[in-house]
ZADO-1210 file (C-alpha; in nm, 4 decimals, padded with zeros to 6 digits):
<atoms>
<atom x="01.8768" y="01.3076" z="01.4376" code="UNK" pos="1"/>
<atom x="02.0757" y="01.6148" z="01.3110" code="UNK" pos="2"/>
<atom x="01.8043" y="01.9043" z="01.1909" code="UNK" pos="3"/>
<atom x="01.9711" y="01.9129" z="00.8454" code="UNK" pos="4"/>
<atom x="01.8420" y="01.5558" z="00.8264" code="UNK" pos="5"/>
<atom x="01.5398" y="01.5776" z="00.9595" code="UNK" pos="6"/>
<atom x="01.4813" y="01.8531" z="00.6611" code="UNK" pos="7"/>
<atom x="01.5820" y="01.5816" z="00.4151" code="UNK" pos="8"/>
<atom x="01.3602" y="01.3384" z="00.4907" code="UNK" pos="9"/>
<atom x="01.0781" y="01.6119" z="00.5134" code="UNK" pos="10"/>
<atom x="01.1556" y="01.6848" z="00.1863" code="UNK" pos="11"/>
<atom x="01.1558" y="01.3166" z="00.0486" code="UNK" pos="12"/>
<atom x="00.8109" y="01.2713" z="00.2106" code="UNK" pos="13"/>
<atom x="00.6866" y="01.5608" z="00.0450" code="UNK" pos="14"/>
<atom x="00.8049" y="01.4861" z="-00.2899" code="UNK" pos="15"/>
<atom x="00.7017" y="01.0994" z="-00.2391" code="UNK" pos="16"/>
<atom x="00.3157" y="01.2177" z="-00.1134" code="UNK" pos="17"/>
<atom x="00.3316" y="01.4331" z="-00.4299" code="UNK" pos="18"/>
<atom x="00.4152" y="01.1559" z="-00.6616" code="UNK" pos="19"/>
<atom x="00.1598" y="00.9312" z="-00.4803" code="UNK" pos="20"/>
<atom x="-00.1308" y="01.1708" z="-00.5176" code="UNK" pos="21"/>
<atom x="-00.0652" y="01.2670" z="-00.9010" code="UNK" pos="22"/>
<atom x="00.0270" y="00.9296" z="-00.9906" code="UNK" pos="23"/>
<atom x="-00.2755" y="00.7253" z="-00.8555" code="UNK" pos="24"/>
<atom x="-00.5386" y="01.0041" z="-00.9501" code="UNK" pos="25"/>
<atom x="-00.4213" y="00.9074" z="-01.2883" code="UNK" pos="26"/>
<atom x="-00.4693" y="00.5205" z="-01.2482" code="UNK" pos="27"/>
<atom x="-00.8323" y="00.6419" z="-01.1367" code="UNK" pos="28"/>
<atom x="-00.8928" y="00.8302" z="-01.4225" code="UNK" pos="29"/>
<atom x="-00.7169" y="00.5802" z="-01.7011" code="UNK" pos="30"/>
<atom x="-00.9365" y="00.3071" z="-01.5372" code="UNK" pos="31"/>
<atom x="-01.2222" y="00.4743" z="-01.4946" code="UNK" pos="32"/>
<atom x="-01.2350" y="00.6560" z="-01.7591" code="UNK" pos="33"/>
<atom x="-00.9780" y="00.5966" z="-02.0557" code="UNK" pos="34"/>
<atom x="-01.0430" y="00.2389" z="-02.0644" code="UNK" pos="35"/>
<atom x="-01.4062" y="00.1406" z="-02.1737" code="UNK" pos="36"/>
<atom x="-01.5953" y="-00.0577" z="-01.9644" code="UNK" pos="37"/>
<atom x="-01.2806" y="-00.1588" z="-01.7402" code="UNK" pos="38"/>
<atom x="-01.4943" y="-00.1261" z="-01.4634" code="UNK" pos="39"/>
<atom x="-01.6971" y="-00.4146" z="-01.5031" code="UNK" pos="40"/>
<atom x="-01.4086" y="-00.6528" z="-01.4702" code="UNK" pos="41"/>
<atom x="-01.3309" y="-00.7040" z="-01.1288" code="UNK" pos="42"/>
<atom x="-00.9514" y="-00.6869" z="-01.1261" code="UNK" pos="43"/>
<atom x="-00.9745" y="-00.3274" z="-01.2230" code="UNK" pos="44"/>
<atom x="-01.2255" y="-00.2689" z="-00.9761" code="UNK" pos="45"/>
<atom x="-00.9776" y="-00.3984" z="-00.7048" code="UNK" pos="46"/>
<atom x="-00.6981" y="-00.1916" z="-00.8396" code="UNK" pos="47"/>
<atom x="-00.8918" y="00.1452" z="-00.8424" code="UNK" pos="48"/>
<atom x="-00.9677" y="00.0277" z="-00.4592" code="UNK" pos="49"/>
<atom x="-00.5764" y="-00.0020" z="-00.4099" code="UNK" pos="50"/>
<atom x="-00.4967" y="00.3112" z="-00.6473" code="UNK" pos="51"/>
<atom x="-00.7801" y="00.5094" z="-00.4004" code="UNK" pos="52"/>
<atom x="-00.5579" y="00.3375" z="-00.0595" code="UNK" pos="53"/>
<atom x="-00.2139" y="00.4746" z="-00.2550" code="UNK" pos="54"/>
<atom x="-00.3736" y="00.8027" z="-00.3317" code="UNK" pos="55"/>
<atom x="-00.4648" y="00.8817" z="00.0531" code="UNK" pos="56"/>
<atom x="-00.1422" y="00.7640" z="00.1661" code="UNK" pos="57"/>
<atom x="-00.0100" y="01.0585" z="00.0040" code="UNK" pos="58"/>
<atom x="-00.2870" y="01.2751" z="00.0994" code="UNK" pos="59"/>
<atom x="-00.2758" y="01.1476" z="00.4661" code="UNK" pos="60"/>
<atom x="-00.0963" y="00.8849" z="00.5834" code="UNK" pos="61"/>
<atom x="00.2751" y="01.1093" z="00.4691" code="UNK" pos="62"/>
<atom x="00.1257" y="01.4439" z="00.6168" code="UNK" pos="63"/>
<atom x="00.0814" y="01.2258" z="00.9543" code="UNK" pos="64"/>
<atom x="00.3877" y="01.0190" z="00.9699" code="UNK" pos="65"/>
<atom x="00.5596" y="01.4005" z="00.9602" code="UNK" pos="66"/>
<atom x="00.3000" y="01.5062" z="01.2016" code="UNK" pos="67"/>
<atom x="00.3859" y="01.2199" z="01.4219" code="UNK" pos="68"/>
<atom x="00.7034" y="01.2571" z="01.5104" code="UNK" pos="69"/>
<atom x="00.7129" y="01.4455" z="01.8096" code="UNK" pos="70"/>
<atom x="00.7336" y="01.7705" z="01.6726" code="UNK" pos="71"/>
<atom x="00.3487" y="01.8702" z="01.7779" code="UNK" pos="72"/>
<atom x="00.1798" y="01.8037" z="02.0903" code="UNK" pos="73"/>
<atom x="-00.1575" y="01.6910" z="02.0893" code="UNK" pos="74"/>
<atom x="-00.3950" y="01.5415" z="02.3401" code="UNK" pos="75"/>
<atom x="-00.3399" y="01.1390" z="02.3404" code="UNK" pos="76"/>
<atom x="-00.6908" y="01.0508" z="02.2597" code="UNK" pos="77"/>
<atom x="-00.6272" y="01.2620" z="01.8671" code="UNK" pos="78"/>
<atom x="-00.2879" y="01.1503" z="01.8786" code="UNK" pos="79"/>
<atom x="-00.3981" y="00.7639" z="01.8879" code="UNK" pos="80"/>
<atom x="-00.6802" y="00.8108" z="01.6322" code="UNK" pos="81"/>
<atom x="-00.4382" y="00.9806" z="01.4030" code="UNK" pos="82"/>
<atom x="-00.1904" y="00.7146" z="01.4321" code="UNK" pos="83"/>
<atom x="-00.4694" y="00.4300" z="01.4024" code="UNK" pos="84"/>
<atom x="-00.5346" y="00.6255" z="00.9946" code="UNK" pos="85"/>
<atom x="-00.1897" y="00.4925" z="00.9298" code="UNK" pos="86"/>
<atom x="-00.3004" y="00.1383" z="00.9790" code="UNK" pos="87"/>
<atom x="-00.5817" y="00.1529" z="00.8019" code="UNK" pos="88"/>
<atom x="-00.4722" y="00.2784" z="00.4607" code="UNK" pos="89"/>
<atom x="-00.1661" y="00.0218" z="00.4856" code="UNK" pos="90"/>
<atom x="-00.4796" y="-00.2637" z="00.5516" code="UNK" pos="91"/>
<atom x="-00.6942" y="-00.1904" z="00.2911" code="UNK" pos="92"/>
<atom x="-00.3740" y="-00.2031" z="00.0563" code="UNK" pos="93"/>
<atom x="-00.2964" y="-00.5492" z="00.1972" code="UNK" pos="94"/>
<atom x="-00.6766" y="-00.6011" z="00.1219" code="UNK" pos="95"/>
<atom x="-00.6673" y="-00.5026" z="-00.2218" code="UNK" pos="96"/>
<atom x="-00.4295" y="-00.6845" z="-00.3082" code="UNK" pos="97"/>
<atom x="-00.5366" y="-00.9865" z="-00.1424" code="UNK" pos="98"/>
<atom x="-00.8999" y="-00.9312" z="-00.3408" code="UNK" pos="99"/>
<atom x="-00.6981" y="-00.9076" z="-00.6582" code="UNK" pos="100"/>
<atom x="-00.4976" y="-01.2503" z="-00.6440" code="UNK" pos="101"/>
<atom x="-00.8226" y="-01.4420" z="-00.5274" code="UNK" pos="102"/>
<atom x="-01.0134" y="-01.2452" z="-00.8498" code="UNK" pos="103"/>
<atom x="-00.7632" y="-01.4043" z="-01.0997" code="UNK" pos="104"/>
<atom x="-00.7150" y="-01.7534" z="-00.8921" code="UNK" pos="105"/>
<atom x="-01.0948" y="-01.7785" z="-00.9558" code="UNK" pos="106"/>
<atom x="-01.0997" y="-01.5977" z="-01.3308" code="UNK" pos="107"/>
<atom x="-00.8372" y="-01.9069" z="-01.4160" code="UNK" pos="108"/>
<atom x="-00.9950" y="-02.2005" z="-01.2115" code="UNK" pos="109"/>
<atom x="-01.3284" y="-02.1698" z="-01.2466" code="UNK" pos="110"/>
<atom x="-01.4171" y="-02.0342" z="-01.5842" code="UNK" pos="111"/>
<atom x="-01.6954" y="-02.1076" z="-01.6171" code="UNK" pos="112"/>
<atom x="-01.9030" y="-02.0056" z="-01.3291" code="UNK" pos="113"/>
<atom x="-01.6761" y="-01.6969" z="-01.2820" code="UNK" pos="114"/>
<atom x="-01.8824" y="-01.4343" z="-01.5081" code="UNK" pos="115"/>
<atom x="-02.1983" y="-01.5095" z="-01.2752" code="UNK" pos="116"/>
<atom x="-02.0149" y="-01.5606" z="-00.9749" code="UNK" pos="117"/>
<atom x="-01.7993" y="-01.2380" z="-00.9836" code="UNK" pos="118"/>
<atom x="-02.1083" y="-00.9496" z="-01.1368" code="UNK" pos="119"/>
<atom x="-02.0537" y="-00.5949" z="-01.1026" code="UNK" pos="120"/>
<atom x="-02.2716" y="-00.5796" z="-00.7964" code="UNK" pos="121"/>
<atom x="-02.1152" y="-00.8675" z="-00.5822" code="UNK" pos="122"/>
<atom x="-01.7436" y="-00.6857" z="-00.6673" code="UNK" pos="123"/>
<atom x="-01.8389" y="-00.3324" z="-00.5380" code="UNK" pos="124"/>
<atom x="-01.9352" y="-00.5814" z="-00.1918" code="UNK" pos="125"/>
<atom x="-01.5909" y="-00.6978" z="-00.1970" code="UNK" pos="126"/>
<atom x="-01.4536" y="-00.4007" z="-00.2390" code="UNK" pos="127"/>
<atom x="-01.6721" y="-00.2119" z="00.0355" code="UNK" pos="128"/>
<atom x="-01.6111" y="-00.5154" z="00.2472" code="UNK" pos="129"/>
<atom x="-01.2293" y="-00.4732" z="00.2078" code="UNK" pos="130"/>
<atom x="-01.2489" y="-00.1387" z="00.3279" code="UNK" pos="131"/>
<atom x="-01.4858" y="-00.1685" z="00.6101" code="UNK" pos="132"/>
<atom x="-01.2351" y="-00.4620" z="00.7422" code="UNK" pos="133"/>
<atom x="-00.9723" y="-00.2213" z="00.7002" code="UNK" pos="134"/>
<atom x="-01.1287" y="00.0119" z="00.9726" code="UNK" pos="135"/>
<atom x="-01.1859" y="-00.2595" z="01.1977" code="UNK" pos="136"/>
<atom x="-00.8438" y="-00.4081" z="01.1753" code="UNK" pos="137"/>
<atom x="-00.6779" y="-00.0477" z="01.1900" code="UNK" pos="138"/>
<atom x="-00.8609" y="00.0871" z="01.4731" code="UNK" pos="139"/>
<atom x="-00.8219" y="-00.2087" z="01.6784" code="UNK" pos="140"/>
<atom x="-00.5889" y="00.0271" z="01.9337" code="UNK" pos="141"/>
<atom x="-00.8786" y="00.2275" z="01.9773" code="UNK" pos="142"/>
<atom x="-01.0403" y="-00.0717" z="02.1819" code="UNK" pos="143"/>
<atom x="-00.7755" y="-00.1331" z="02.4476" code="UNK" pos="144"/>
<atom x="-00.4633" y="-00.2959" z="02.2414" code="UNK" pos="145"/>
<atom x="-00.2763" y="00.0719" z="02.2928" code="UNK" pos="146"/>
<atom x="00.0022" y="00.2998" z="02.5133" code="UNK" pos="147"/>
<atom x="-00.2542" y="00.5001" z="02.5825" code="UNK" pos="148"/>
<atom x="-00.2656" y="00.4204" z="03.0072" code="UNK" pos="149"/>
<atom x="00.0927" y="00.4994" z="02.9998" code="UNK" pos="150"/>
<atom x="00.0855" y="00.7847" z="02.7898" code="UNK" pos="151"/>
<atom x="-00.1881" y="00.9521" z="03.0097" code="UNK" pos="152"/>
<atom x="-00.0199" y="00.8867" z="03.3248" code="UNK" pos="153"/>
<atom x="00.3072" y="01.0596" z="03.1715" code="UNK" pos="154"/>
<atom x="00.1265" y="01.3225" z="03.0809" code="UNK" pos="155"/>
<atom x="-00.0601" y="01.3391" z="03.4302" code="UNK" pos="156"/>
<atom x="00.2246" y="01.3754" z="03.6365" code="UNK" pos="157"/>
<atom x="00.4230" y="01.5877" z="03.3753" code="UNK" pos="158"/>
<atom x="00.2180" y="01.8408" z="03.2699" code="UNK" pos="159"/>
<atom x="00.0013" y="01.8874" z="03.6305" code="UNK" pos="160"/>
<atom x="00.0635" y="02.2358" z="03.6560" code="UNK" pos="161"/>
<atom x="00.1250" y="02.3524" z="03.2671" code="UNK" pos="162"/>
<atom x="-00.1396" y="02.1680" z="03.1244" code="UNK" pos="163"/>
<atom x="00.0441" y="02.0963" z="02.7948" code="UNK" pos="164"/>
<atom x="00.0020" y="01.7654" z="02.6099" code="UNK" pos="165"/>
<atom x="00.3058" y="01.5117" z="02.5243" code="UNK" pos="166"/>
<atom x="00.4762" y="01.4950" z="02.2299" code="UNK" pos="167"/>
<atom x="00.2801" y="01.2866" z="02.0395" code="UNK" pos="168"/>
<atom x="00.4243" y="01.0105" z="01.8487" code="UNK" pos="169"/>
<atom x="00.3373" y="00.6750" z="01.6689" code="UNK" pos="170"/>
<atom x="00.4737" y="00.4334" z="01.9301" code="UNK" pos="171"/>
<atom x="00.4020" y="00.6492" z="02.1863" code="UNK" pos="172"/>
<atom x="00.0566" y="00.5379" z="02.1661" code="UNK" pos="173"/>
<atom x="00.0748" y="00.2154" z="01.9442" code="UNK" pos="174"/>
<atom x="00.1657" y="-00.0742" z="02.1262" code="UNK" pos="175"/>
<atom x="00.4951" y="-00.2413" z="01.9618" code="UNK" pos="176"/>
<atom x="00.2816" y="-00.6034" z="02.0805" code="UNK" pos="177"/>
<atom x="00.0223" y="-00.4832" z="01.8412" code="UNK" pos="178"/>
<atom x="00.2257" y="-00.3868" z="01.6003" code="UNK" pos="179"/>
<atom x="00.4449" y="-00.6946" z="01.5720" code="UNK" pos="180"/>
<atom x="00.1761" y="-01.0020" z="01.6601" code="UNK" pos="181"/>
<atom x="-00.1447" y="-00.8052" z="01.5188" code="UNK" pos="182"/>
<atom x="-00.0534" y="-00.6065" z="01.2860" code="UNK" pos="183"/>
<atom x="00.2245" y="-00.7966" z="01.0875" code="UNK" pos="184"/>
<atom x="00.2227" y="-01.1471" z="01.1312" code="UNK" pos="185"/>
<atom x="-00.1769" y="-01.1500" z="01.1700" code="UNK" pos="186"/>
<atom x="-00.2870" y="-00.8974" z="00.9138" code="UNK" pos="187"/>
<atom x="00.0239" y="-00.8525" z="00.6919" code="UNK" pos="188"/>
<atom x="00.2671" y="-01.1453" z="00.6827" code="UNK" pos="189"/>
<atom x="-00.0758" y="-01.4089" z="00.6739" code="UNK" pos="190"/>
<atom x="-00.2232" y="-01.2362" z="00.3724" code="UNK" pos="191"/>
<atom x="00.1015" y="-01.2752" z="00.1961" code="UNK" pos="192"/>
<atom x="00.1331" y="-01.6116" z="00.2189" code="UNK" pos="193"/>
<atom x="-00.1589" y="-01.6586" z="00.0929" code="UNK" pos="194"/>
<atom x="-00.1417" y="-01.4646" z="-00.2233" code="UNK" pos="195"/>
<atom x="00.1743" y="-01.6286" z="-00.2395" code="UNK" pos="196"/>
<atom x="00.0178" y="-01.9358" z="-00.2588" code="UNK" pos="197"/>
<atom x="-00.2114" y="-01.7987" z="-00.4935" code="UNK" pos="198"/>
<atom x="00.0196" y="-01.6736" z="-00.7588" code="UNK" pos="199"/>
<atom x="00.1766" y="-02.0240" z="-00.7107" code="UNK" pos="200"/>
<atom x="-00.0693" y="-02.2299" z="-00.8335" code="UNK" pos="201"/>
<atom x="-00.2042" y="-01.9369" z="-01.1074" code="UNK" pos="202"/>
<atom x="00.1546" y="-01.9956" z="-01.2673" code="UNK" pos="203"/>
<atom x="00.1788" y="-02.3606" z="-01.2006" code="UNK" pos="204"/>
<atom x="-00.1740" y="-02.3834" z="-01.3763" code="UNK" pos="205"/>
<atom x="-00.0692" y="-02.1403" z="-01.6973" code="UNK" pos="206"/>
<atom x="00.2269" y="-02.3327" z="-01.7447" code="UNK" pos="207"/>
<atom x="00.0551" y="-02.6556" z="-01.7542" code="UNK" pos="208"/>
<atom x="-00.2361" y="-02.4964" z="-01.9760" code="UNK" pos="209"/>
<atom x="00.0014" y="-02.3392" z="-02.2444" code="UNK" pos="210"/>
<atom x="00.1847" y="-02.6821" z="-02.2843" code="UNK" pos="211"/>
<atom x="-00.1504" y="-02.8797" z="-02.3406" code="UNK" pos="212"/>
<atom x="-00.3826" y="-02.5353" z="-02.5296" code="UNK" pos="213"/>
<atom x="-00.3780" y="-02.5353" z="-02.9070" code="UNK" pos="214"/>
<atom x="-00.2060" y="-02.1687" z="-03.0935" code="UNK" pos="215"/>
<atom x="-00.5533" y="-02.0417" z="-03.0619" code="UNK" pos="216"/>
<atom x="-00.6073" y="-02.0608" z="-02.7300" code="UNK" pos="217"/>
<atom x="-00.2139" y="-01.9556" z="-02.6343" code="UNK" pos="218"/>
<atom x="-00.2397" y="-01.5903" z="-02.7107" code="UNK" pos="219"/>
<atom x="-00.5290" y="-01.5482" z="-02.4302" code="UNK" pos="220"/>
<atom x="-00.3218" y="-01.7722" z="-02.1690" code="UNK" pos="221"/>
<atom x="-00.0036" y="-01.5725" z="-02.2751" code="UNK" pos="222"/>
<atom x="-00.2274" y="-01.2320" z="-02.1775" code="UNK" pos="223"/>
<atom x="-00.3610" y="-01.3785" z="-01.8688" code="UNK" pos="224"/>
<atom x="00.0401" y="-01.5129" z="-01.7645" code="UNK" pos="225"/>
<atom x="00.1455" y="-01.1359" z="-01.8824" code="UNK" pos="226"/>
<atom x="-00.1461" y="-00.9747" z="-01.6241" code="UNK" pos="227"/>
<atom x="-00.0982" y="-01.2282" z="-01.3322" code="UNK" pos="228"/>
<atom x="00.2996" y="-01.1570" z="-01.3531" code="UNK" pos="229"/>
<atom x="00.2059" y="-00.7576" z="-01.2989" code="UNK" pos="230"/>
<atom x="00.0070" y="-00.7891" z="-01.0241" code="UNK" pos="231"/>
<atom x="00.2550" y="-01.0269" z="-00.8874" code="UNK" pos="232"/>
<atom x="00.5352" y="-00.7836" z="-00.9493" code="UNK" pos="233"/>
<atom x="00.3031" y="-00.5152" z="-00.7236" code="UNK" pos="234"/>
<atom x="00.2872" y="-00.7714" z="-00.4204" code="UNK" pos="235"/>
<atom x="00.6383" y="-00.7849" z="-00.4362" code="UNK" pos="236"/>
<atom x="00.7245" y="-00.4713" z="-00.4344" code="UNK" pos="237"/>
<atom x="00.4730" y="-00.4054" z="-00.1492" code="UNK" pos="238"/>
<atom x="00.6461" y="-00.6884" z="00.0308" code="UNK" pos="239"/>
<atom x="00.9697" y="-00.5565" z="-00.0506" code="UNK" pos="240"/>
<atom x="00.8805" y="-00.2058" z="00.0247" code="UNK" pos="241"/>
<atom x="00.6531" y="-00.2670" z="00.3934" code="UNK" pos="242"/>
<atom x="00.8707" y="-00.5819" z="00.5593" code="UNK" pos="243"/>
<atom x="01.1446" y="-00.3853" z="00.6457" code="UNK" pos="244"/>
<atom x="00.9752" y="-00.1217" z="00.8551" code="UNK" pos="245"/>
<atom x="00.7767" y="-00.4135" z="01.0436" code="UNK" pos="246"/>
<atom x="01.0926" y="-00.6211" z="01.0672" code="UNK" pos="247"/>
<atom x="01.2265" y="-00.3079" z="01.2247" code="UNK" pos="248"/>
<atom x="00.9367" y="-00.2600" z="01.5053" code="UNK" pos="249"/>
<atom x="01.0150" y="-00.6677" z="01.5697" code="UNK" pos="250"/>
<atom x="01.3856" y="-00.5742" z="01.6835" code="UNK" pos="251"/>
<atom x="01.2527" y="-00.2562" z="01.8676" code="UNK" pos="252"/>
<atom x="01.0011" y="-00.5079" z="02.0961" code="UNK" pos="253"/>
<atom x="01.3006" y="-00.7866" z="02.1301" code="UNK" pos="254"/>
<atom x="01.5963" y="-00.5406" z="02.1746" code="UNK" pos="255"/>
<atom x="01.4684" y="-00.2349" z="02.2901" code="UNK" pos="256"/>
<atom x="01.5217" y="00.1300" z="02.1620" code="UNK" pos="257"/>
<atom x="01.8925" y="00.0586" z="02.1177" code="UNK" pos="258"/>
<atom x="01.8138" y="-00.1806" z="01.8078" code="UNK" pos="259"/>
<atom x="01.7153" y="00.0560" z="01.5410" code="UNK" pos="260"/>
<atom x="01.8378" y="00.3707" z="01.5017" code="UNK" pos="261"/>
<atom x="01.5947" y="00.7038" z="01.3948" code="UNK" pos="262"/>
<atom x="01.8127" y="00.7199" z="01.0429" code="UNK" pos="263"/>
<atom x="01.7489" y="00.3270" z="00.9801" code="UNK" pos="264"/>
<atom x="01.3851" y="00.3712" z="01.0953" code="UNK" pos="265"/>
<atom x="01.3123" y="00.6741" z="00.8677" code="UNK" pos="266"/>
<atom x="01.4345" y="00.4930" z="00.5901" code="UNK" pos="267"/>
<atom x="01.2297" y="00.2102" z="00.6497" code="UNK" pos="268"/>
<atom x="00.9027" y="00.4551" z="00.6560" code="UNK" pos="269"/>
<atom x="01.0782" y="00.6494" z="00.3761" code="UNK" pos="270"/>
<atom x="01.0195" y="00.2957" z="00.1967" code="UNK" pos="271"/>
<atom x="00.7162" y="00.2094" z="00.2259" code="UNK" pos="272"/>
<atom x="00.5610" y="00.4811" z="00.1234" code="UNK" pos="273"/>
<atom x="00.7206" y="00.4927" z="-00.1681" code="UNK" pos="274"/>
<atom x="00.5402" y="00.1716" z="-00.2570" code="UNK" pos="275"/>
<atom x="00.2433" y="00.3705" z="-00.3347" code="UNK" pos="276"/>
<atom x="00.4267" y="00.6238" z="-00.5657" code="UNK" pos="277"/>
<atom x="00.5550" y="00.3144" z="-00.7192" code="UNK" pos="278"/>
<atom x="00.2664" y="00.1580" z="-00.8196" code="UNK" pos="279"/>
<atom x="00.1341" y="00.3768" z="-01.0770" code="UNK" pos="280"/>
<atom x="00.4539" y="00.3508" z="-01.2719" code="UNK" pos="281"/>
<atom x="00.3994" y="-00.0921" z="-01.2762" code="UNK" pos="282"/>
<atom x="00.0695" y="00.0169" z="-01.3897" code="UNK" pos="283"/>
<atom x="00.1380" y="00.2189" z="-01.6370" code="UNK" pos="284"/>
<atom x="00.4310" y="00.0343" z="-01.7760" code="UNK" pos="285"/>
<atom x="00.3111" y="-00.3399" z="-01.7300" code="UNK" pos="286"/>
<atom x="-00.0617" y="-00.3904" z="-01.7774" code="UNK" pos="287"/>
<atom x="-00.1295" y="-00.3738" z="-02.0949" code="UNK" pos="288"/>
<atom x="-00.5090" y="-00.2051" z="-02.0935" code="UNK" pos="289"/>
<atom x="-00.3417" y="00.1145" z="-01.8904" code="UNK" pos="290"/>
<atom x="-00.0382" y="00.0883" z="-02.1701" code="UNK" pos="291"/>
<atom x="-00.3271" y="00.1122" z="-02.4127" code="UNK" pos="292"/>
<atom x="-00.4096" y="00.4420" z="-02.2491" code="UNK" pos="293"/>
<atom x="-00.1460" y="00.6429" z="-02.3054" code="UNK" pos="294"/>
<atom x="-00.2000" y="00.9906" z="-02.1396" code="UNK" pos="295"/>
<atom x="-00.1323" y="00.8001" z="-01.8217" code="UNK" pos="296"/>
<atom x="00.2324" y="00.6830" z="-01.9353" code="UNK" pos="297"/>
<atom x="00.2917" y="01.0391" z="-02.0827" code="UNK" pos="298"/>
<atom x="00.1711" y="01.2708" z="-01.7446" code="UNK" pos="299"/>
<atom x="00.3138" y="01.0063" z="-01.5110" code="UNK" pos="300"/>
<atom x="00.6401" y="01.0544" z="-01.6794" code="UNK" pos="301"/>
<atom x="00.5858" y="01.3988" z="-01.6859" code="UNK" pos="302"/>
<atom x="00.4676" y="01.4073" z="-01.3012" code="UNK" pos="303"/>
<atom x="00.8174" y="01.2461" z="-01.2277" code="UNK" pos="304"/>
<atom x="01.0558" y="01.4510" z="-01.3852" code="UNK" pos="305"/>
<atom x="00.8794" y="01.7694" z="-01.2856" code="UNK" pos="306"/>
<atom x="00.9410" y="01.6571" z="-00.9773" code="UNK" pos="307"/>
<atom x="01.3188" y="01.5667" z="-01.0482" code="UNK" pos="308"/>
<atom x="01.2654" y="01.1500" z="-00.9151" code="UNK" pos="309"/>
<atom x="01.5162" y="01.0440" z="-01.1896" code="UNK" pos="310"/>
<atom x="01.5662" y="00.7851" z="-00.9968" code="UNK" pos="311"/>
<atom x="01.3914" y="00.5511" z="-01.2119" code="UNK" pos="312"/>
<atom x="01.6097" y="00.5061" z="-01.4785" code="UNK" pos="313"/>
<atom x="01.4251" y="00.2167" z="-01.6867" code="UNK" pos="314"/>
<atom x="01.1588" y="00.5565" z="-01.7662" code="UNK" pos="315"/>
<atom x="01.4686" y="00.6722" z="-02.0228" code="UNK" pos="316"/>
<atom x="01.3306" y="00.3714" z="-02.2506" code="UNK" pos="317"/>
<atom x="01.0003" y="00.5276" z="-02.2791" code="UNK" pos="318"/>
<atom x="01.1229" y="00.8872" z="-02.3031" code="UNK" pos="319"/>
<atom x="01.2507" y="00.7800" z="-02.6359" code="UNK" pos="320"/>
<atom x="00.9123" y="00.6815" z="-02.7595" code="UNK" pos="321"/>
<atom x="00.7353" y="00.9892" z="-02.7116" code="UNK" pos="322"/>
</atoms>
């Protein structure tokens, strides 16, 4: 890749792990504390959990995709540790989100029992269980699944006499098996089916509900339809944003190197990590107890033009508000 290009998309990362990490430390602080006792509902719980996951991507995971692209050399052992971060933040996002849909499946389905099943306590479990699965499904190289035999004997027999460590990269020492089998049809594409299948019957069940409810009861189905179709729209976009990167790494193990060139496969990481700069702005703009906390709409808005990401246009509507 030309270096004029490689500057571009060094700049884009910056700019997008800038976004990230002013964006989502607002979420934390609207949530946590703009909107009164938001905390004890569960779903807001499990969104500070993904807002937290968002807000390291920027502090991390962008830093390290730079880092990790063969422009520093480092020892393979820090080089596959470094690269395993990556997978984690991405899994406890997958996590979150996963937590989320099951919290309002069981919020609509079993009303009753839900306030006693789902306490305060039992969700900060959930939520520490999310994460602590995240580090054991995103450090799973570190066990064996890895390049790392290959990568030391290349470095063995290439740096004998100057004793200077590879270039180290992300598939240099993440296996492309791992990353396809594992890694996105096991702990990606199989969570998102089943939140798919989740939102599926939430709607199927609201629509059914809001035929047979009297006008009382409508306004808190309506709010309910109005939340589940926000978090929804944030799976999507996390599909939309994270599918093409692994459906990428899918042609690189069945075609080879040949299959995807660096410009396509920047753009795909360029993608996905704009998911997480993303997110705030659904917040902000489609749940309504974050609308109801405005200083989050006004500095994210503010956060993005400072930063010149005029590229979302539908922000104009709320410029004329303020």
């Amino acid at each position: 890749m030309a270096e004029w290009s490689w500057v571009v998309y060094t700049v884009l990362e910056v700019l997008i792990a800038v976004a990230c990490c002013l964006g989502n430390v607002l979420v934390v602080c609207a949530v946590c504390v703009g909107i009164r006792d938001s905390l004890r509902e569960p779903t807001f719980c499990f969104l500070v959990s993904l807002a937290v996951a968002d807000f390291l991507v920027g502090v991390a995971a962008v830093p390290l995709a730079v880092v990790l692209d063969g422009w520093v050399s480092l020892t393979p052992d820090l080089c596959l540790l470094l690269s395993c971060v990556v997978l984690v933040l991405t899994q406890a996002s997958v996590l979150s989100l996963l937590a989320i849909a099951v919290d309002r499946y069981l919020r609509l389905h079993i009303p009753l029992r839900y306030k006693a099943l789902a306490t305060q306590r039992r969700t900060w479990l959930a939520v520490s269980l999310c994460w602590i699965l995240s580090c054991l499904l995103g450090f799973t190289p570190l066990f064996g699944w890895n390049n790392y035999s290959s990568l030391t004997s290349d470095s063995t027999n290439t740096s004998s006499s100057s004793f200077i460590s590879p270039p180290c990269t992300f598939l240099s020492v993440i296996s492309l098996p791992f990353m396809v089998y594992f890694n996105f049809l096991g702990c990606v594409m199989a969570p998102l089916l089943v939140m798919t299948l989740l939102y599926v019957r939430i709607f199927w069940s609201l629509q059914g509900r809001l035929k047979e409810s009297c006008p009382q009861a409508q306004a808190s189905l309506l709010r309910e339809r109005r939340l589940a179709c926000s978090l929804a729209l944030v799976l999507i976009l996390f599909a939309s944003c994270w599918i093409p990167l692994h459906l990428m790494n899918c042609l690189l193990l069945s075609h080879g190197p040949q299959a995807v060139t660096r410009g396509t496969l920047y753009t795909g990481i360029l993608l996905s990590h704009a998911n997480s700069a993303i997110n705030p702005v659904v917040y902000a703009y489609r749940i309504p107890k974050i609308q109801e906390d405005h200083t989050l709409t006004k500095r994210y808005h503010g956060v993005i033009l400072s930063e010149g990401c005029l590229s979302f246009e539908f922000m104009g509507h709320s410029r004329t508000k303020m």
